[in-house]
PyMOL Python script that loads the backbone (N, CA, C, O; Angstrom):
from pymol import cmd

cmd.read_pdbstr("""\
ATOM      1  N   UNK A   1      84.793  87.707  89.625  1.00  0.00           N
ATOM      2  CA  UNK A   1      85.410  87.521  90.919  1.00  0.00           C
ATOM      3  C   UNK A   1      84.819  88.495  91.937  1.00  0.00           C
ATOM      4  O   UNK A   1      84.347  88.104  93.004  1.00  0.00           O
ATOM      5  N   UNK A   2      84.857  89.607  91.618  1.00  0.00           N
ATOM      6  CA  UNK A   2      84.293  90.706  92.432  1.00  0.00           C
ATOM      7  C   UNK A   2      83.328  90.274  92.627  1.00  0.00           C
ATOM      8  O   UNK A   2      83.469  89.355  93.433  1.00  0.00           O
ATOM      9  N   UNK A   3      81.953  90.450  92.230  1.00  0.00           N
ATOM     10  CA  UNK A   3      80.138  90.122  92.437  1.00  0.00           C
ATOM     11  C   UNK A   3      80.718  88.421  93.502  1.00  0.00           C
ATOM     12  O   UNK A   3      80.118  88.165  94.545  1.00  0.00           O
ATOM     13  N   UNK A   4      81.469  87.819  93.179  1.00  0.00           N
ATOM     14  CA  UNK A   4      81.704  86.994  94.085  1.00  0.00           C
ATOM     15  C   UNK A   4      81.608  86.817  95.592  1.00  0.00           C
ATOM     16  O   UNK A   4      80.802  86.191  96.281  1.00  0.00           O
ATOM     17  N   UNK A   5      82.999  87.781  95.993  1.00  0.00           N
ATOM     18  CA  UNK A   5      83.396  87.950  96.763  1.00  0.00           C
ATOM     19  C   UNK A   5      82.357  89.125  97.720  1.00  0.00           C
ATOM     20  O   UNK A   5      82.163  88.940  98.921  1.00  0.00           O
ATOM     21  N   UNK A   6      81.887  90.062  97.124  1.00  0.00           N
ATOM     22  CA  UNK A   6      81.418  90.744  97.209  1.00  0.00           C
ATOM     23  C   UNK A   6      79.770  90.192  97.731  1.00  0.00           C
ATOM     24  O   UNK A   6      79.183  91.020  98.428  1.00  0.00           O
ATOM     25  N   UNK A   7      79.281  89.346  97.545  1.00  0.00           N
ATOM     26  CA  UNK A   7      78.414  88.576  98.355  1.00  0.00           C
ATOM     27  C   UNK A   7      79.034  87.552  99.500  1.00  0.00           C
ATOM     28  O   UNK A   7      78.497  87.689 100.599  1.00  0.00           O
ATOM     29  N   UNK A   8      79.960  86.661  99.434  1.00  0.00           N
ATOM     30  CA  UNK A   8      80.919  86.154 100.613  1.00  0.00           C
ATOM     31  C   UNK A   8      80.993  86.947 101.587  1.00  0.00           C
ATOM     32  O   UNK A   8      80.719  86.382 102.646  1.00  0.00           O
ATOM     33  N   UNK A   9      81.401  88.673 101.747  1.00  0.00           N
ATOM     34  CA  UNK A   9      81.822  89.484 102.412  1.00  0.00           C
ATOM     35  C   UNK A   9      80.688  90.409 102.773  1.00  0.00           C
ATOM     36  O   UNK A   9      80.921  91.186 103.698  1.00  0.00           O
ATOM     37  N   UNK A  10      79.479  90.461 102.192  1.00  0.00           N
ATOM     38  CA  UNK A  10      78.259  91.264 102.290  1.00  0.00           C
ATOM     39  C   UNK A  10      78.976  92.669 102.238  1.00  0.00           C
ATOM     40  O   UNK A  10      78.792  93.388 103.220  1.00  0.00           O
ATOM     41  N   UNK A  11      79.659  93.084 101.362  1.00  0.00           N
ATOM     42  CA  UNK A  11      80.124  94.260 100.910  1.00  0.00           C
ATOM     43  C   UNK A  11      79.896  94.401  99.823  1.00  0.00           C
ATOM     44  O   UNK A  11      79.699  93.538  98.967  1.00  0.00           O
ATOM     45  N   UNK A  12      79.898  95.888  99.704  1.00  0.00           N
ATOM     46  CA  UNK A  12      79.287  96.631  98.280  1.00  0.00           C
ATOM     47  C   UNK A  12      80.648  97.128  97.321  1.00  0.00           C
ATOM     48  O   UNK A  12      81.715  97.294  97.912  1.00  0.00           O
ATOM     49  N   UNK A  13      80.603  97.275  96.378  1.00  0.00           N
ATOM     50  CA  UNK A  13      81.673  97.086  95.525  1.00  0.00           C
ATOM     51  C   UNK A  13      81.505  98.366  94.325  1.00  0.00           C
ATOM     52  O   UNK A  13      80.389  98.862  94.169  1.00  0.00           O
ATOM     53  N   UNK A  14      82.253  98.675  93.802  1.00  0.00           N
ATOM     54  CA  UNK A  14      81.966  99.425  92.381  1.00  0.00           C
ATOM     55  C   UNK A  14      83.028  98.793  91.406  1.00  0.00           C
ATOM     56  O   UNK A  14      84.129  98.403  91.795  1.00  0.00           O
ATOM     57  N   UNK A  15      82.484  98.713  89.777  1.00  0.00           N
ATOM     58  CA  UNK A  15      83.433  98.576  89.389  1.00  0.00           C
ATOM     59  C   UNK A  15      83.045  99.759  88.225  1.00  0.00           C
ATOM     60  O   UNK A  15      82.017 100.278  87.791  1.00  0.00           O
ATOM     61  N   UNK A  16      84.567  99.865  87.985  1.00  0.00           N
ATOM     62  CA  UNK A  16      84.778 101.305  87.118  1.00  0.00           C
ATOM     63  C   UNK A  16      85.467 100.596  85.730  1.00  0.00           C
ATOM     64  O   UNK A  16      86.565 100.042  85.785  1.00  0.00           O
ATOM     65  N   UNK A  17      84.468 100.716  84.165  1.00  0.00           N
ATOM     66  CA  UNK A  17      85.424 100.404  83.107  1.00  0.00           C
ATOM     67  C   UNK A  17      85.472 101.799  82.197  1.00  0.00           C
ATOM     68  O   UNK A  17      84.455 102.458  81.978  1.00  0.00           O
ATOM     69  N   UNK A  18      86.632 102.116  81.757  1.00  0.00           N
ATOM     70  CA  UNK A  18      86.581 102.861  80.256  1.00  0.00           C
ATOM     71  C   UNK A  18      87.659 102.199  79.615  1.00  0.00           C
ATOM     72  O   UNK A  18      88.444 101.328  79.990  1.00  0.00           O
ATOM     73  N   UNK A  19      87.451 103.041  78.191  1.00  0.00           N
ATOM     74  CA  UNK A  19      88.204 102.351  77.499  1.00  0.00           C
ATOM     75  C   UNK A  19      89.495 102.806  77.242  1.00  0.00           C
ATOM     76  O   UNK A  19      89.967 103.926  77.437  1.00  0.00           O
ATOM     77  N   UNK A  20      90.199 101.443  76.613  1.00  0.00           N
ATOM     78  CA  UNK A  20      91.559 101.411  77.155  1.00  0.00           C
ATOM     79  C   UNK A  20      92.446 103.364  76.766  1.00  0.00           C
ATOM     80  O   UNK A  20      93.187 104.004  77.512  1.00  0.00           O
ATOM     81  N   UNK A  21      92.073 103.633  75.750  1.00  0.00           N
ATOM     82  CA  UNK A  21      92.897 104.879  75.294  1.00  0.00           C
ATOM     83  C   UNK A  21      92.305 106.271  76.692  1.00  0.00           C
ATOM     84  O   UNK A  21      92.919 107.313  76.925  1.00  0.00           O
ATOM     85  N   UNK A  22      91.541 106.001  77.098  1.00  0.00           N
ATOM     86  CA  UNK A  22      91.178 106.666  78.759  1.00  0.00           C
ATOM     87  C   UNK A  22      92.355 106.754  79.637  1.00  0.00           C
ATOM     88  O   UNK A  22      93.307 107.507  79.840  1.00  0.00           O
ATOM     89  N   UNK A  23      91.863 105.649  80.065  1.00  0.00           N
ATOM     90  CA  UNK A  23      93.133 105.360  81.187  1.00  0.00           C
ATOM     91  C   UNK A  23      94.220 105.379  80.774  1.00  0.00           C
ATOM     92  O   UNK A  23      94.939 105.187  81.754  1.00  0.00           O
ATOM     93  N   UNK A  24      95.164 105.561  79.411  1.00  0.00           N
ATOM     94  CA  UNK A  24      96.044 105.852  78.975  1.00  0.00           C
ATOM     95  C   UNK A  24      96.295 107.620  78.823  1.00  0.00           C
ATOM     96  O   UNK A  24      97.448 108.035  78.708  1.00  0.00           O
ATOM     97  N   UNK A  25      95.080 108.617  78.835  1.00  0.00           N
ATOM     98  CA  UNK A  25      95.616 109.796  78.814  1.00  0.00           C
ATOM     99  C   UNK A  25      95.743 110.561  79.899  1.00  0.00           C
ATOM    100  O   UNK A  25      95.331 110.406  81.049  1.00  0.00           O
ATOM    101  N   UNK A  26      96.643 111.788  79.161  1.00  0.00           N
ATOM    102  CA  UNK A  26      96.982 112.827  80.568  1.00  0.00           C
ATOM    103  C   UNK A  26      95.785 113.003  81.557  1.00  0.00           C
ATOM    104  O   UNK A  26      95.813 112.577  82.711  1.00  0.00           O
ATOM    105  N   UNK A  27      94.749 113.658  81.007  1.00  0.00           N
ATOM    106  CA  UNK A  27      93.604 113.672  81.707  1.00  0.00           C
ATOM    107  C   UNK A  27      93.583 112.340  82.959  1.00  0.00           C
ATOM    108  O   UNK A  27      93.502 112.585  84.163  1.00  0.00           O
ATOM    109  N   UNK A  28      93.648 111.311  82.537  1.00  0.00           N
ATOM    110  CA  UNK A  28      93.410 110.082  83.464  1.00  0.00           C
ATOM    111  C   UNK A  28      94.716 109.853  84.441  1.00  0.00           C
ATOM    112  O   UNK A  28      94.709 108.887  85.204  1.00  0.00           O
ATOM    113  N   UNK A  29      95.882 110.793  84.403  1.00  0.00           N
ATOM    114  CA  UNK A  29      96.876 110.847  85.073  1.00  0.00           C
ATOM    115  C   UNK A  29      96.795 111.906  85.983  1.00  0.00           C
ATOM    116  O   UNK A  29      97.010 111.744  87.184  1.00  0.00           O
ATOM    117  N   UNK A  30      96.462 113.105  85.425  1.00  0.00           N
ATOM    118  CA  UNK A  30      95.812 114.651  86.491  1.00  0.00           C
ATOM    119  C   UNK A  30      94.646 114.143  87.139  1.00  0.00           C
ATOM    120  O   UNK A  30      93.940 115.010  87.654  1.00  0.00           O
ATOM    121  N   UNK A  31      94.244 112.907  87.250  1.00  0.00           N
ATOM    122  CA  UNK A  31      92.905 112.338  87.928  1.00  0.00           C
ATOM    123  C   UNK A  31      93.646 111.975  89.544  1.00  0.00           C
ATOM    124  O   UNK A  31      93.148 112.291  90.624  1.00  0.00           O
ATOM    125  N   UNK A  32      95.085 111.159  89.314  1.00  0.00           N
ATOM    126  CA  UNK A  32      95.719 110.657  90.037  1.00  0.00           C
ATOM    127  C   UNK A  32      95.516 108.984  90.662  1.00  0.00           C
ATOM    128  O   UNK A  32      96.322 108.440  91.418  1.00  0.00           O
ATOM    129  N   UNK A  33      94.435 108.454  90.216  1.00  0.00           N
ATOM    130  CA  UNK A  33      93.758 107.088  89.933  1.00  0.00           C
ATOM    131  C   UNK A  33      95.001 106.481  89.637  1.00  0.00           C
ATOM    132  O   UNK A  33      95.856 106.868  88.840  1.00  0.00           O
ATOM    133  N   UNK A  34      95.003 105.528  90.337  1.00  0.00           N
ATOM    134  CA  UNK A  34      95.617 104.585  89.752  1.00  0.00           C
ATOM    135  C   UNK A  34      95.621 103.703  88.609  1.00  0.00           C
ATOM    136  O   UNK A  34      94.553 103.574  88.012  1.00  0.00           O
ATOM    137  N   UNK A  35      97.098 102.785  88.011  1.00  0.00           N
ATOM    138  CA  UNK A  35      97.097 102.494  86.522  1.00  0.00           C
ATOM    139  C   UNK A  35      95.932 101.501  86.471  1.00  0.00           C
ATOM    140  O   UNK A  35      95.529 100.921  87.480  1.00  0.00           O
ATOM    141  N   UNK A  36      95.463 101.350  85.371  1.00  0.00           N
ATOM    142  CA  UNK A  36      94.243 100.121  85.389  1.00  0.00           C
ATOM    143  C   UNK A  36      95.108  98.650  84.883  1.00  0.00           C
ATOM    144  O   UNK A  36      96.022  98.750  84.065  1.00  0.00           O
ATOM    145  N   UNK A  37      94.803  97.622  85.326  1.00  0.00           N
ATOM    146  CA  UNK A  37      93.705  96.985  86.285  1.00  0.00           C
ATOM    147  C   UNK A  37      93.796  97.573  87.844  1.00  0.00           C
ATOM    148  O   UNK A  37      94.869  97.647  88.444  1.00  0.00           O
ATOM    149  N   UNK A  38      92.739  97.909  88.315  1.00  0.00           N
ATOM    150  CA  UNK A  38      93.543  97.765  89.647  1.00  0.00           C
ATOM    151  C   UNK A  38      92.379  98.005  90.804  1.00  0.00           C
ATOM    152  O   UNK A  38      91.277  98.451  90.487  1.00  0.00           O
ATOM    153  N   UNK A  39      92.698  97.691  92.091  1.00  0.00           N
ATOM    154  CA  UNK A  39      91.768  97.516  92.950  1.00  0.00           C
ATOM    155  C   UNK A  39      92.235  98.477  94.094  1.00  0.00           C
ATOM    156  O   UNK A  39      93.435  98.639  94.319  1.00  0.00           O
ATOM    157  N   UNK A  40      91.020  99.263  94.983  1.00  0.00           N
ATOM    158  CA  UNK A  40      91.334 100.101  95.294  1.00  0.00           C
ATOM    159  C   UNK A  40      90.290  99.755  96.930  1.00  0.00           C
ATOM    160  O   UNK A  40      89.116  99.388  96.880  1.00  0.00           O
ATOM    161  N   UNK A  41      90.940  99.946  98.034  1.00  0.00           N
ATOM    162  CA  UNK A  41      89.414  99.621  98.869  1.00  0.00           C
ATOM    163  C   UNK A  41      89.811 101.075  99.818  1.00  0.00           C
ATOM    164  O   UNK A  41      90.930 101.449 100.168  1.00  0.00           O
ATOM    165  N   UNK A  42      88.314 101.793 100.111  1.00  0.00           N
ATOM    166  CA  UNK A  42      88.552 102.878 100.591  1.00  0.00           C
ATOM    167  C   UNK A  42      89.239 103.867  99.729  1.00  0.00           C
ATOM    168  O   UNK A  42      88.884 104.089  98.572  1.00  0.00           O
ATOM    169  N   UNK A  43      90.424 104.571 100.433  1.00  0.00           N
ATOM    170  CA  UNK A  43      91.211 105.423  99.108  1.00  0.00           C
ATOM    171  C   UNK A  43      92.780 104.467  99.645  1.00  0.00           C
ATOM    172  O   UNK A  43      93.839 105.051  99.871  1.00  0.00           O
ATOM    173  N   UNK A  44      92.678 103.583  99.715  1.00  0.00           N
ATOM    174  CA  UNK A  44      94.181 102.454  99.322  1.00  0.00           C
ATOM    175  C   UNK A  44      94.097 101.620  98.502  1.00  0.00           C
ATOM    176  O   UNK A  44      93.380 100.621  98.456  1.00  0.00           O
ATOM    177  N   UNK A  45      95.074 102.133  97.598  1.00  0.00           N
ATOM    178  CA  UNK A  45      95.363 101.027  96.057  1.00  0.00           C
ATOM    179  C   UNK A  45      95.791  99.760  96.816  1.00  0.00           C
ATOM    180  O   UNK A  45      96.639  99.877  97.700  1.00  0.00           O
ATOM    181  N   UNK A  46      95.313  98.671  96.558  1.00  0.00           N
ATOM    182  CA  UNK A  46      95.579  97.392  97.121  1.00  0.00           C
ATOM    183  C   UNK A  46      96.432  97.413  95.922  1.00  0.00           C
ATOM    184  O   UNK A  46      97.630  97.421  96.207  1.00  0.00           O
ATOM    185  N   UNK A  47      95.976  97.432  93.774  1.00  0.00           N
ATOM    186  CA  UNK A  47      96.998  96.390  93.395  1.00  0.00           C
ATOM    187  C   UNK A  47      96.334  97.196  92.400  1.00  0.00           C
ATOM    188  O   UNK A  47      95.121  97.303  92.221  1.00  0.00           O
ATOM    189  N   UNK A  48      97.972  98.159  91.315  1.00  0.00           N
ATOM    190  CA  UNK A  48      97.480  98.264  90.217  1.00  0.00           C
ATOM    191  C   UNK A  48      98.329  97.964  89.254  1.00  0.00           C
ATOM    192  O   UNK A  48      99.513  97.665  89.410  1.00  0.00           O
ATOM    193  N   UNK A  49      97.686  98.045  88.156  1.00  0.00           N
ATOM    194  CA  UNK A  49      98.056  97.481  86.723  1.00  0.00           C
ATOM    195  C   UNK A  49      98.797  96.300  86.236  1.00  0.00           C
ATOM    196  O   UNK A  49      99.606  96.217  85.312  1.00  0.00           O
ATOM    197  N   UNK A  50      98.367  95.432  87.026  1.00  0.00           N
ATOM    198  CA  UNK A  50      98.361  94.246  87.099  1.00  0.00           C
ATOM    199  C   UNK A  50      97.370  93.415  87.650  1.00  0.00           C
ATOM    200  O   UNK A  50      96.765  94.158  88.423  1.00  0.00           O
ATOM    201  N   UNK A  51      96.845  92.270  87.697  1.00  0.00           N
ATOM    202  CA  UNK A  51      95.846  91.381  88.123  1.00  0.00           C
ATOM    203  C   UNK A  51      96.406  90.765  89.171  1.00  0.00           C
ATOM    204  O   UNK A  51      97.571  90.385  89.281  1.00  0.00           O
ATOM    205  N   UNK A  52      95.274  90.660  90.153  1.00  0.00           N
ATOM    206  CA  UNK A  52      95.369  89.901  91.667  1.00  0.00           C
ATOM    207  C   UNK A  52      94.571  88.382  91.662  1.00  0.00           C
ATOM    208  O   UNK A  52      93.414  88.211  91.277  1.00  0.00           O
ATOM    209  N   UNK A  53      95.345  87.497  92.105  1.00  0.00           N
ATOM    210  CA  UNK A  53      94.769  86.359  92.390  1.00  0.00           C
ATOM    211  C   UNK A  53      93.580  86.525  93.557  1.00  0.00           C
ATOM    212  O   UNK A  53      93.458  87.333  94.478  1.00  0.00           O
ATOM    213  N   UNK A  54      92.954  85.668  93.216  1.00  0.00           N
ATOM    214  CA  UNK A  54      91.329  85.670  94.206  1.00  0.00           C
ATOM    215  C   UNK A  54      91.784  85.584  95.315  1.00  0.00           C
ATOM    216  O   UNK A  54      91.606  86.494  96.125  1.00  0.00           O
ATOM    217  N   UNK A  55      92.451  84.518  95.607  1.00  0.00           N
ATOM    218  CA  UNK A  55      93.117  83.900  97.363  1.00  0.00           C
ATOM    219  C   UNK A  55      93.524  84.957  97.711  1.00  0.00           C
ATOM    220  O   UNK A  55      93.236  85.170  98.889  1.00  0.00           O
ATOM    221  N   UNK A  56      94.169  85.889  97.158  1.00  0.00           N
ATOM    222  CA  UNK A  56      95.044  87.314  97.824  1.00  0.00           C
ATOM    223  C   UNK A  56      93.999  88.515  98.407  1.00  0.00           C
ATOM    224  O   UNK A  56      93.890  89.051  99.510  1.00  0.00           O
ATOM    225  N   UNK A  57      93.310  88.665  97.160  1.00  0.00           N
ATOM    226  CA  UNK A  57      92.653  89.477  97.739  1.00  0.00           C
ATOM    227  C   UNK A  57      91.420  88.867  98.400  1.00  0.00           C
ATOM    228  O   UNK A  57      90.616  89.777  98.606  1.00  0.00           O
ATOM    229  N   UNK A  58      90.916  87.603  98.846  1.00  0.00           N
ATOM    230  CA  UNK A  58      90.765  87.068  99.663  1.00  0.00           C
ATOM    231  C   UNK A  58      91.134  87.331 101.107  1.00  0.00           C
ATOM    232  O   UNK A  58      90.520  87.762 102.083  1.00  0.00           O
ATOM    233  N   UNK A  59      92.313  86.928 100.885  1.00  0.00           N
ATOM    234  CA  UNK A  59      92.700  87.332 102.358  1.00  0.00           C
ATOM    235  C   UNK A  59      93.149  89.158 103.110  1.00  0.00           C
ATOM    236  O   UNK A  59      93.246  89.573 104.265  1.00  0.00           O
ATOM    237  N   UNK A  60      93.304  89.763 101.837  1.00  0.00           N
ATOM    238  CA  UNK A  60      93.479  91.089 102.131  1.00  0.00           C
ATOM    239  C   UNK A  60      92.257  91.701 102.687  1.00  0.00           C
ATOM    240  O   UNK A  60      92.244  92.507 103.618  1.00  0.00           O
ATOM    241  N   UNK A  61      90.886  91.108 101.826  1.00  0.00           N
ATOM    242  CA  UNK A  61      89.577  91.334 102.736  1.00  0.00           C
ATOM    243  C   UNK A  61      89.151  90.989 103.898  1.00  0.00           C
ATOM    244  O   UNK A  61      88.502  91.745 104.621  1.00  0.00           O
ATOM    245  N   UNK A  62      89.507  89.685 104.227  1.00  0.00           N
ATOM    246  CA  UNK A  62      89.291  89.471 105.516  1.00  0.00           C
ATOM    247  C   UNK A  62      89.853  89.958 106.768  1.00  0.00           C
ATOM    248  O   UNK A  62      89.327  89.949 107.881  1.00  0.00           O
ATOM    249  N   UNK A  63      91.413  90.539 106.294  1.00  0.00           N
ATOM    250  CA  UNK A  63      92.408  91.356 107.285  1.00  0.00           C
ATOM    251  C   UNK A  63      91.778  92.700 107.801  1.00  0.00           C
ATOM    252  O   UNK A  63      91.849  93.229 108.911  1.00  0.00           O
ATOM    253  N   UNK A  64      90.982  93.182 106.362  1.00  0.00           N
ATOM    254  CA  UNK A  64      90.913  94.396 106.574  1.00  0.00           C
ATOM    255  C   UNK A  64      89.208  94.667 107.426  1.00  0.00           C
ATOM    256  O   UNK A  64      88.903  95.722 107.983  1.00  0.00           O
ATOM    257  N   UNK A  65      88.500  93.707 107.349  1.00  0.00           N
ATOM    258  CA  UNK A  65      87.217  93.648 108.049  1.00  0.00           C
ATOM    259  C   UNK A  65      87.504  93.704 109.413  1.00  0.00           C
ATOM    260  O   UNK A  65      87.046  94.586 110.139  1.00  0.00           O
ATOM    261  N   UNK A  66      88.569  92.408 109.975  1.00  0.00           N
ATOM    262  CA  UNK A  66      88.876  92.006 110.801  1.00  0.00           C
ATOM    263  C   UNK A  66      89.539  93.471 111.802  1.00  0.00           C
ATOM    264  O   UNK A  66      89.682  93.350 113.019  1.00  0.00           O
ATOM    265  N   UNK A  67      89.761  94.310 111.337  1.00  0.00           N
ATOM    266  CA  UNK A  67      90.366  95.862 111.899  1.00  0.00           C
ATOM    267  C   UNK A  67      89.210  96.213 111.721  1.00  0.00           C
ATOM    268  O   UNK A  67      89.412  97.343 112.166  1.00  0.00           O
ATOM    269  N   UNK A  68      88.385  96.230 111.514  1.00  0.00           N
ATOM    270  CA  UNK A  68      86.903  97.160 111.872  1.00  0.00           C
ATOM    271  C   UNK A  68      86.218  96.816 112.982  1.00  0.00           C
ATOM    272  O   UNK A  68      85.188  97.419 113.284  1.00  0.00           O
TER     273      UNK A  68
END
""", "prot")
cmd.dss("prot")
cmd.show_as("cartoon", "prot")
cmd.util.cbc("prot")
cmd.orient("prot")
């Protein structure tokens, strides 16, 4: 979805994986990151630890271009 959208929008993207017992420890909590899954644009958590439908964050991208 990302590499998707991410050409639609001619924006650059990162995606960040570790594995699951990571993002489950203290260390990954003293980070202050948000829970995984989750999407983050700039330093605002759009949506974590849970999954976002495409259409949503669809339109959350276009809102947020649209203010630039």
């Amino acid at each position: 979805m990302l590499p998707r959208l991410g050409e639609k929008f001619d924006i650059d993207f990162e995606v960040i994986k570790r594995p699951r017992h990571e993002y489950q420890s203290l260390a990954y909590v003293d980070l202050g990151l948000p829970k995984a899954p989750a999407i983050m644009i700039g330093g605002d958590v759009i949506v974590e630890g849970r999954d976002i439908d495409e259409q949503e964050l669809e339109k959350i991208l276009r809102q947020r271009l649209a203010q630039k």
